[in-house]
C-alpha positions as CSV (number, residue, x, y, z in Angstrom):
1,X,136.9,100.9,106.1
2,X,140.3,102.5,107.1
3,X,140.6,106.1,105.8
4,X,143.3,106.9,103.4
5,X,146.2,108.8,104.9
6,X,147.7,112.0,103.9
7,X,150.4,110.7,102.0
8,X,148.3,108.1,100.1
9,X,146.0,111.1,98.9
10,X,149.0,113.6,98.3
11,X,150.6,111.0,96.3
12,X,147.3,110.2,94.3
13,X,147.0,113.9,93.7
14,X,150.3,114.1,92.2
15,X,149.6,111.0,89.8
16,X,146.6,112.3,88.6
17,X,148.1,115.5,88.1
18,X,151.0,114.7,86.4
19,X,149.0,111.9,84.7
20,X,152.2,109.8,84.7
21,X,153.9,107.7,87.9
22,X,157.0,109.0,87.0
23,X,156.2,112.1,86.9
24,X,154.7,112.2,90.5
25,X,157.5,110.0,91.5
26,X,160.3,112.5,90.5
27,X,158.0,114.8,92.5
28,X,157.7,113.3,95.5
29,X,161.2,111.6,95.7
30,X,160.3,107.9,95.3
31,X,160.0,105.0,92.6
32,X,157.2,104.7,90.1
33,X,156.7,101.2,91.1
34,X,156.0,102.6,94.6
35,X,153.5,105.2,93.8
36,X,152.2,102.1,91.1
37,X,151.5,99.9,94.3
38,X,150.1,103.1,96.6
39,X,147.3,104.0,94.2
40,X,146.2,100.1,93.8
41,X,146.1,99.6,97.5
42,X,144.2,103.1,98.0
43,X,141.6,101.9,95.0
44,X,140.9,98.3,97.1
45,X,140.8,100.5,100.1
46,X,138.3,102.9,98.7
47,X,136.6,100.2,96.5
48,X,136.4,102.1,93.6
49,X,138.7,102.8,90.6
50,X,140.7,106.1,90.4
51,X,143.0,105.7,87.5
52,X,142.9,104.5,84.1
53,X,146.6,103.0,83.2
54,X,147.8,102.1,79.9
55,X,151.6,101.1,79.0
56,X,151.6,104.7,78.3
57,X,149.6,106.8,79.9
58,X,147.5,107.3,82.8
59,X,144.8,109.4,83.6
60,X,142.0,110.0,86.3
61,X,138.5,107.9,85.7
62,X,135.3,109.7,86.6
63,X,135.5,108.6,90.3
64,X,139.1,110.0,90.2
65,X,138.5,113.2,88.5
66,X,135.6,114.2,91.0
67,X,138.1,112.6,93.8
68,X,141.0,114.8,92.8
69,X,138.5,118.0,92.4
70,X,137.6,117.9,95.5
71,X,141.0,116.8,97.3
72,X,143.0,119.7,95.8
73,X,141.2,122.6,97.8
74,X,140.8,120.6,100.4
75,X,144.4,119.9,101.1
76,X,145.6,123.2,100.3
77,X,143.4,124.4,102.8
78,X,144.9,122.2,105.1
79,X,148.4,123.1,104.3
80,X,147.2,126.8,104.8
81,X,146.3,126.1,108.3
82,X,149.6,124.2,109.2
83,X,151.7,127.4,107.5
84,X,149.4,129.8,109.8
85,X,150.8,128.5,112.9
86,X,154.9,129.0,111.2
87,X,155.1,132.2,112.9
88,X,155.1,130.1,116.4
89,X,158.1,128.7,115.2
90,X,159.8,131.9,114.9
91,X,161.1,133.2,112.1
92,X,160.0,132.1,108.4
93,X,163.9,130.9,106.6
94,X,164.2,129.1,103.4
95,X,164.5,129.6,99.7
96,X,161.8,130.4,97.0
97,X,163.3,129.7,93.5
98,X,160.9,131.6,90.8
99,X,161.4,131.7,86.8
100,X,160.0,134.3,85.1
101,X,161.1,136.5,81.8
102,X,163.0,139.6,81.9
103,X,160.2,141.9,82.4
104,X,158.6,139.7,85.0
105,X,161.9,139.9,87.0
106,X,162.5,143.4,86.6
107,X,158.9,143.8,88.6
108,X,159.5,141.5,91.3
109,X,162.9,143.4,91.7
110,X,160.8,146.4,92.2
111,X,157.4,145.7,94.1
112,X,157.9,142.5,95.9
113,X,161.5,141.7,97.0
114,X,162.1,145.1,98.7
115,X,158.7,143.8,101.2
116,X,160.4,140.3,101.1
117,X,163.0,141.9,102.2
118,X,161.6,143.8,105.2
119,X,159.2,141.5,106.5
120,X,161.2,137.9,105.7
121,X,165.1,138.6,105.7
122,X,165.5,134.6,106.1
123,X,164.1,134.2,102.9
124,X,166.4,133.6,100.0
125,X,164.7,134.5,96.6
126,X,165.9,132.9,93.4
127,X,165.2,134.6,90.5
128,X,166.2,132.6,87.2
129,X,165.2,134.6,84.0
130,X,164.3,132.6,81.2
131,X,162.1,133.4,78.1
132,X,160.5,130.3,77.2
133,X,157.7,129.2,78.9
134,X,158.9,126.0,80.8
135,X,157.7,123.1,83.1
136,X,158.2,125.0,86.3
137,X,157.6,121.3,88.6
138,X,159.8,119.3,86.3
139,X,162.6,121.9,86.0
140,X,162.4,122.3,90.3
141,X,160.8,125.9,91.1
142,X,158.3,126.7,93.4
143,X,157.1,129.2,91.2
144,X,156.5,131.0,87.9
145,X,155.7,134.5,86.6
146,X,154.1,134.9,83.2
147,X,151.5,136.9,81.4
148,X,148.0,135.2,82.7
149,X,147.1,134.3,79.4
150,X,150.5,131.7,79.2
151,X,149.8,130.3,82.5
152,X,149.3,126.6,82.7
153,X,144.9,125.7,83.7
154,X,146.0,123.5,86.2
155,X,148.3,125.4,87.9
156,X,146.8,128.6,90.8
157,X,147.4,132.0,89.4
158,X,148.2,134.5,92.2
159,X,147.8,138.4,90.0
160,X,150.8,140.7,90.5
161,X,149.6,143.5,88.2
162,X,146.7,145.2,86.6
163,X,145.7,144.2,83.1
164,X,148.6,146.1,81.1
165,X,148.0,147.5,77.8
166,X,150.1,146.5,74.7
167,X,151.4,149.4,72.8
168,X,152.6,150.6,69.1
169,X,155.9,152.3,69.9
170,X,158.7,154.3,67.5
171,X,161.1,157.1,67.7
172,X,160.3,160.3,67.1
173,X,163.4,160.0,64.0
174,X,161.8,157.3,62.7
175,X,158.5,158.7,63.1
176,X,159.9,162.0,61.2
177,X,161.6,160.1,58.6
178,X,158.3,157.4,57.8
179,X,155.7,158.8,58.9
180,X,152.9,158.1,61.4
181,X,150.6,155.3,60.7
182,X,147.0,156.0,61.3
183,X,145.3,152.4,61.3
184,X,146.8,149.0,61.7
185,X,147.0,148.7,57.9
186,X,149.3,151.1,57.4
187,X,151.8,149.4,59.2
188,X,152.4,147.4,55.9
189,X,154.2,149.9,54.5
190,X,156.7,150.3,57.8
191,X,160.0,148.7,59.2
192,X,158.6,146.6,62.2
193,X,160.1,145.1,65.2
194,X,159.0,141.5,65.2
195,X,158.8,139.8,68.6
196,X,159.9,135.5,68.2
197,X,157.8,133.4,71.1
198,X,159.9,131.1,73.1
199,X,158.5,128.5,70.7
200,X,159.5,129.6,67.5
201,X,156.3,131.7,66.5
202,X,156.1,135.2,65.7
203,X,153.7,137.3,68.0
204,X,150.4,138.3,66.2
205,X,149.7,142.2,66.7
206,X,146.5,142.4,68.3
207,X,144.3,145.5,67.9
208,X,140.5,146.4,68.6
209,X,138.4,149.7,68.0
210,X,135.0,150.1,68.4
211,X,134.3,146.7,70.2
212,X,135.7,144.9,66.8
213,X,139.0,143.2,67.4
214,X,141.5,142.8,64.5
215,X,144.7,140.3,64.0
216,X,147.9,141.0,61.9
217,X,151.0,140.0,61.2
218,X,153.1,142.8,61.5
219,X,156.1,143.1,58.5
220,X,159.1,142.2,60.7
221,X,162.4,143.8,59.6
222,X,164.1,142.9,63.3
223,X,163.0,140.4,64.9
224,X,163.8,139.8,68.6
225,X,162.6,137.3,71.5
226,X,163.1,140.1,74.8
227,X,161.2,143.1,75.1
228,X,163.5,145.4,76.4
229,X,165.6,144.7,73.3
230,X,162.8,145.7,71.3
231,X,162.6,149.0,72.9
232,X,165.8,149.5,72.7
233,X,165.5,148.7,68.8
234,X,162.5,151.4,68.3
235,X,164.4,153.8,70.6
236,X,167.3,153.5,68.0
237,X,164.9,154.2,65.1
238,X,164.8,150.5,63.9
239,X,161.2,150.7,63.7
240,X,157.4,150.3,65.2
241,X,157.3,148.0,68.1
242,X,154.3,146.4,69.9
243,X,155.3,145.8,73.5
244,X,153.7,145.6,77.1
245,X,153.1,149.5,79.0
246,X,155.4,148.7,81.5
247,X,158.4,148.4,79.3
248,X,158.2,150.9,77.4
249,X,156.9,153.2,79.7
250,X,160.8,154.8,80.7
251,X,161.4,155.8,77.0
252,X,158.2,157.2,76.8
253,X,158.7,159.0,79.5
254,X,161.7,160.7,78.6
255,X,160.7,161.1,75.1
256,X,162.4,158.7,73.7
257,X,159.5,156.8,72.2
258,X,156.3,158.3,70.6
259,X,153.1,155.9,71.2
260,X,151.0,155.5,67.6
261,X,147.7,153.7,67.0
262,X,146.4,154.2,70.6
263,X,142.8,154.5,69.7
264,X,143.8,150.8,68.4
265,X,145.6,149.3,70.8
266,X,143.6,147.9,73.7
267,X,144.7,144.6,74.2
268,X,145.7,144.0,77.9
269,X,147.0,141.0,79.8
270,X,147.9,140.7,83.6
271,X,151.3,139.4,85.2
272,X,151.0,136.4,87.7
273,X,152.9,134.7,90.3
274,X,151.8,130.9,89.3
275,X,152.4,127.6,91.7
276,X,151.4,123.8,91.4
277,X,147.7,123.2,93.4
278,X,149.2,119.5,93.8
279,X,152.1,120.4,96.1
280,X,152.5,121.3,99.7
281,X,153.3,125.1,100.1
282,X,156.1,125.6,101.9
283,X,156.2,128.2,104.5
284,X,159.1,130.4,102.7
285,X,157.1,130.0,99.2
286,X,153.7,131.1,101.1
287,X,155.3,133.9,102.6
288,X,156.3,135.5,99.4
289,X,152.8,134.6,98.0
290,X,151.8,136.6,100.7
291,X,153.4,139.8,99.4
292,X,152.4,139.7,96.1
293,X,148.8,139.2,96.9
294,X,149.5,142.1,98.7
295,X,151.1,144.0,95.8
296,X,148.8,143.2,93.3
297,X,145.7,144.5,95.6
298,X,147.5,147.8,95.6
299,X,147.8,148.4,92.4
């Protein structure tokens, strides 16, 4: 029996993956009919069937599940050892487009692109932010960045920071004028700054003391969908907002913001740099994944 080739296996990957032929085929850059006819010749080469197809749908059988498990490391080990030898080449050029929210941004600004910089100035680094949490393939980047939690299971999570703590923030006006609130129940009878999910859905405040972990909906008076205009709201004295360490960590430090319920607030979540398994890694893309493996060992 003739072995599959490369491109017969990449292209089964990216079926099974996608669980659609056009999806893989607007991946790869050819027709559905011709990814169609790839994956029935590689199933009468391998003698067994790999995909279940219905006039909607398609999905991997149990030979095609254990098939892809197993080719996905495989081939990204093998794309590892092709990228190990780009330095042979000379230099590393290209361009890695990433989406990520505000926040996200604002740390790759600061901890990876000056390294980027330095070690790979051929590298172009394209940073769209965006809020909503999007199909990163389907809209063409090589890469997102998102709270670990939000990450897509089939995609390979590369961690940029620490677990960061959420925290109850508010001016020390307000704070005067209202009053400090001393459990997560009091916050019923406060202005709160609401935070809208790129979906629609307002952000649950998530507390836990004592090992027990408690869920509310926060009274929203403001409600916003960008963190830093949240702090920017509690620093003005519009009320209590529940936002990730690192953003509000410059208003605290200057005093702008005073930080209530912290015997409450322990929730934590990382930031990740997140890529497709299914897809070739180009050299400029590895390079950058490079640095913030390197970042996020640091910190």
């Amino acid at each position: 029996m003739a072995k599959p080739s490369i491109s017969d296996l990449t292209a089964f990957i990216a079926v099974a993956s996608h669980r659609s032929f056009r999806g893989a085929a607007d991946e790869l850059g050819t027709a559905p009919s011709t990814l169609s006819h790839a994956m029935r010749a590689l199933e009468e080469r391998l003698g067994v069937r790999l995909l279940h197809r219905t006039t909607r749908s398609v999905s991997p059988t149990e030979a095609g599940a254990q098939l892809l498990a197993r080719l996905q490391p495989a081939l990204a080990a093998l794309d590892d050892a092709l990228d190990s030898v780009a330095g042979f080449r000379g230099k590393v050029a290209g361009t890695v487009r990433i989406n990520a929210p505000r926040l996200g941004a604002e740390l790759l600004v600061r901890d990876v692109l000056p390294r980027m910089a330095e070690r790979h100035p051929d590298v172009t680094v394209d940073i769209v932010v965006e809020g909503r949490l999007i199909d990163i393939v389907s809209a063409g980047f090589d890469a997102g960045l998102r709270l670990m939690d939000s990450i897509p299971r089939d995609m390979i999570v590369v961690p940029l920071t620490r677990p960061l703590r959420y925290l109850c923030v508010a001016s020390p006006a307000y704070l005067k004028r209202a009053g400090i609130p001393k459990t997560p129940d009091d916050l019923q009878q406060h202005r709160c700054i609401g935070h809208r999910l790129p979906g629609g859905k307002l952000y649950r405040w998530e507390f836990e003391r004592a090992g027990q972990p408690l869920t509310i909906e926060a009274p929203a008076s403001v409600l916003l969908d960008d963190e830093d205009l949240m702090v920017d709201a509690a620093v003005k004295g519009l009320g209590i907002a529940y936002v990730l360490s690192t953003a509000a960590a410059p208003a605290l430090a200057k005093r702008r913001l005073r930080e209530v319920l912290a015997p409450w607030t322990q929730f934590a979540e990382s930031v990740a740099v997140y890529y497709p398994g299914h897809r070739k890694v180009p050299p400029a893309l590895r390079a950058f994944l490079d640095v913030v493996k390197e970042v996020g060992k640091v910190r």
